[in-house]
N, C-alpha and C positions, 0 to 999 in steps of 0.2 A: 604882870606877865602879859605880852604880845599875843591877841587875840588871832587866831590864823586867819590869813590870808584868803579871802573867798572873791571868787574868777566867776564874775558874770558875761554872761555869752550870748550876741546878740545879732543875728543877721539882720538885714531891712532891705529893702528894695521899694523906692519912692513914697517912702512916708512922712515925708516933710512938713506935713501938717501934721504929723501929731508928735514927732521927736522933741521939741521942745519940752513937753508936759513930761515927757516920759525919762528924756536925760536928767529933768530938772529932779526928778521925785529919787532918782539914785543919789545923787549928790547931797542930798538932803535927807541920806539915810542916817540914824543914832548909831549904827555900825559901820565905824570909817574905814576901817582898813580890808579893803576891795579894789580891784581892780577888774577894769571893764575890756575885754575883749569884743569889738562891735566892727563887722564886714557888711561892706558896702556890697551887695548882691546885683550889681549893675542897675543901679538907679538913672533914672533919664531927666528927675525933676533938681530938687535942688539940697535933697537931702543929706548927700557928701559933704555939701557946703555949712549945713546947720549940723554936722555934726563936727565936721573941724573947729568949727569956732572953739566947742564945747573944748574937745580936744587941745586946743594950744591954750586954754585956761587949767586943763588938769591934767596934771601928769598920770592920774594915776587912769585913764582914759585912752585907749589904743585904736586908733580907725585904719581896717587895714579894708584894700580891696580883692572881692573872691577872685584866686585864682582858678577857681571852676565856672561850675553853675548852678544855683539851685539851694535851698535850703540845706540840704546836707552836706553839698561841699562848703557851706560857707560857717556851717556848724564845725565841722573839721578842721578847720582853721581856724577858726577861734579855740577851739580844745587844744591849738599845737603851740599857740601863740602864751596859753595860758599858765601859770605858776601856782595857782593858791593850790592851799591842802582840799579846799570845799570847792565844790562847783556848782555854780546853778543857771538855769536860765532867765530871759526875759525878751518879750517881744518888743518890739520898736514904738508899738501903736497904742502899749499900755501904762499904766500907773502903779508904782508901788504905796502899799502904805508907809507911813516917813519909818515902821520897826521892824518891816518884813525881812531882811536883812538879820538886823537881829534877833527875831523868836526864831526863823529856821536854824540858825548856826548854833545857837543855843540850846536848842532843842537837840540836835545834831550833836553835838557832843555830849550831853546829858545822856542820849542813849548808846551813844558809839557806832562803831561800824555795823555794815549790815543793818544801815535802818536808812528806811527817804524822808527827809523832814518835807511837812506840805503844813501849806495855808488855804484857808479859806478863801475863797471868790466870789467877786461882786461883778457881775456884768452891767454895764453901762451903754448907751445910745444914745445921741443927740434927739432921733426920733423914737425913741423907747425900746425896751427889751420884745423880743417875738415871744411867743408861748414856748416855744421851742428851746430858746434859749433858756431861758428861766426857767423849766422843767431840768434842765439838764446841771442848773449849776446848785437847786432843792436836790437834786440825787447824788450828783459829784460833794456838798458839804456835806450831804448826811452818812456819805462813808467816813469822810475824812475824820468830821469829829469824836468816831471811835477807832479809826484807822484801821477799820472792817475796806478799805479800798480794793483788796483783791479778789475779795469772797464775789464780785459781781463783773471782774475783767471781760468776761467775753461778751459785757452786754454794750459799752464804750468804752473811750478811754477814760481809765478811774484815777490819771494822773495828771494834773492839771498841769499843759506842758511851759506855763509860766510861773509857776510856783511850786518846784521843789528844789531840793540840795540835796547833796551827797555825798562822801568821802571822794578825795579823788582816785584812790586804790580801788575803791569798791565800783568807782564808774568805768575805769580800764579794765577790772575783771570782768566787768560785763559787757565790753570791746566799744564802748562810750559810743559814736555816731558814726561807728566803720560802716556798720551795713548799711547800703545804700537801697531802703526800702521804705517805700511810704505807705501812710502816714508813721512820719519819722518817729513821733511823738507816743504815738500808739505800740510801734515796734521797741522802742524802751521800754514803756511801763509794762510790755509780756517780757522782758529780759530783765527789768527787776524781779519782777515774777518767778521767774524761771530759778534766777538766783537765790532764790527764798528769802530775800529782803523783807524788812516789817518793817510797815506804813508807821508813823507818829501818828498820833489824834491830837489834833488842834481844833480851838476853838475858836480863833479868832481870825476876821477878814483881814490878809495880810496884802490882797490883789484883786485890781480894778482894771477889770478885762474888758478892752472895748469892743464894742461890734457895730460893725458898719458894710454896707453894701459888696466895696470890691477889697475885702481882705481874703488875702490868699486861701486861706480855708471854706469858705463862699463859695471862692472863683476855679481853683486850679483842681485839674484833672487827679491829680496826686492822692485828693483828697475827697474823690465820690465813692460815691457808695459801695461798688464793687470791691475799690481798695480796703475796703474794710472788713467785707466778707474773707478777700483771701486771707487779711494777716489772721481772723479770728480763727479761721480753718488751718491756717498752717500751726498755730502753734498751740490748739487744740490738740488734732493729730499727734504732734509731738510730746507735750505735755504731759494732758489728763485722757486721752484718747483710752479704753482698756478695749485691749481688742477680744476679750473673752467674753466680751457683753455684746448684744445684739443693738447696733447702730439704728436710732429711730428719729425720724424728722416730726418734728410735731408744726403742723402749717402747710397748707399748698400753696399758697402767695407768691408773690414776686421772690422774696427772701427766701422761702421754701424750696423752689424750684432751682431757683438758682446755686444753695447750694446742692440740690437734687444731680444736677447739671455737673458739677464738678465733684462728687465725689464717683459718678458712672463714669466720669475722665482717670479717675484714679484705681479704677476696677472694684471699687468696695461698696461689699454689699451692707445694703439698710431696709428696714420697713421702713412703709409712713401713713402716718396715723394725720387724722383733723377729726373736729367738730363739726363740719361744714358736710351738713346732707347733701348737698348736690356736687358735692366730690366725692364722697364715702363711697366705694367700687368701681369710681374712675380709674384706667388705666395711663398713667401719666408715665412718659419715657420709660414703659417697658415694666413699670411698680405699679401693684392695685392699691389703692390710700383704704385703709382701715379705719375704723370709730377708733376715737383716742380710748375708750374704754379696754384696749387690745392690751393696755399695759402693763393693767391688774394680770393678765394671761400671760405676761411675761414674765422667768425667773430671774432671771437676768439681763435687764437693756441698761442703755445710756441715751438719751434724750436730747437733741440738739431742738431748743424751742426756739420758732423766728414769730410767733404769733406776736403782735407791735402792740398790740392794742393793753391801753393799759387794766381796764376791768378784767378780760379774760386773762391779762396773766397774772393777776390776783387769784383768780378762778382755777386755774392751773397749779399755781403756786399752792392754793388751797389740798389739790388734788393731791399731789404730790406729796405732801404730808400726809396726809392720810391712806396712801401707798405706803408710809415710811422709808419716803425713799431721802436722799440727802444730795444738795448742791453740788457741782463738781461733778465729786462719784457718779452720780446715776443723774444727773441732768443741769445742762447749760441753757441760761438763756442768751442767745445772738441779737436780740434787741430789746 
């Protein structure tokens, strides 16, 4: 029987140096029957050119150039261009393992619709991994491997945006790369979410994610920090928001404040609570900050945590259970 049809989709924008490595490890996938949708995002170096090559050696290889601009429009055309039943991603700049290909598809069908198959990630550097990085990809496998990835969405994104698949029914129900909102990457995996998709658990490194200075997630405005607050507040709100519970910020920080800032833009009212004595009866944007102790006095709150730090939110984390209170329901954490 004819394995289906899986639509890898791939914009790039002057990565010339690393297309080689990255064409080469698709091609050399155990799972042949693929085809590559890849848009040239207006490259100025020579990347169009290393990847026609690839192109007039395989048919089964498509280079088209974005009629827009920008990562999402160049995702959007590749989504229009594309036929498989499965659909997945891949960035320009990174590596597959030679099976990734095949344990997502297979995985993917094993469970059927209404599921994201994910693999594990390995982040790579020329000059080594940051702390940063490598905290992030120990938190993103330790979901994946039970495919607990949604139980922690509002803290990053719990979808690694180069290594999943999908139905392709299940990704037009969930309007695939229409919304033109960033981080793109991040607004999918709350629209799996949303969807009540279940995560696969995998155990094995299926993706070698590179990191280097000027990639677009680094560089480009699309993808600072703010962007990140809004999408986690718009689809909180919408979501798991209960509006019968008493809205509490836990943190006065930067993160604190700022969603402080925008939800007094939205007229809703909240407490806010820290640990930090020399805020405790500060009047900050018109709110007196309380000792987080105020919550045990609460019968009912929901909890938006932005405290970064990782002991204290062990420490919280601690709290919280012994409030009996529960994730989601009664408290998110935002980093």
């Amino acid at each position: 029987m004819q394995k289906p049809l899986v639509s890898i989709l791939i914009p790039f924008k002057n990565t010339g140096t690393y297309l080689k490595p990255c064409l080469t490890s698709i091609i050399n996938q155990s799972y042949t029957n693929w085809e590559l949708l890849i848009i040239d995002d207006g490259s100025t170096d020579n990347s169009f050119e290393i990847v026609n090559s690839f192109a007039l050696k395989d048919a089964r290889i498509q280079l088209y150039k974005n009629i827009g601009n920008g990562i999402i429009n160049a995702l959007q055309l590749a989504f229009s261009k594309s036929t498989g039943e499965l659909i997945t991603r891949m960035d320009s700049d990174d590596i597959m393992q030679p099976n990734k290909i095949e344990v997502l598809a297979n995985n993917l069908m094993a469970y059927g619709k209404q599921h994201v198959a994910l693999g594990l990630v390995n982040y790579f550097a020329e000059d080594g991994i940051k702390d940063g990085y490598k905290s992030y990809e120990l938190w993103l496998n330790g979901l994946t491997k039970t495919g607990a990835n949604f139980t922690e969405i509002y803290k990053e994104c719990v979808i690694p945006s180069p290594c999943w698949m999908v139905y392709r029914s299940d990704f037009i129900a969930c309007d695939a790369f229409n919304p033109n909102l960033y981080p793109e990457d991040y607004d999918l995996a709350f629209r799996f979410y949303k969807h009540e998709f279940k995560c696969i658990p995998c155990n094995e490194v299926l993706h070698n994610w590179r990191d280097y200075n000027t990639r677009t997630s680094r560089t480009h405005v699309h993808y600072a920090e703010n962007h990140f607050i809004d999408i986690k507040l718009k689809y909180f709100l919408e979501l798991d928001y209960n509006p019968e519970k008493i809205l509490v910020i836990w943190g006065a920080g930067k993160k604190g404040k700022n969603i402080a800032k925008k939800l007094i833009e939205k007229n809703m009212a909240f407490e806010w609570i820290c640990d930090n004595p020399n805020k405790i009866g500060r009047d900050i944007y018109g709110v007196i900050l309380k000792p987080f102790n105020y919550l045990s006095e609460v019968a009912q709150a929901q909890s938006i945590i932005t405290v970064a730090n990782k002991t204290e939110q062990k420490e919280i984390l601690e709290y919280m259970n012994g409030l009996n209170l529960k994730p989601i329901t009664d408290y998110v954490f935002f980093c």
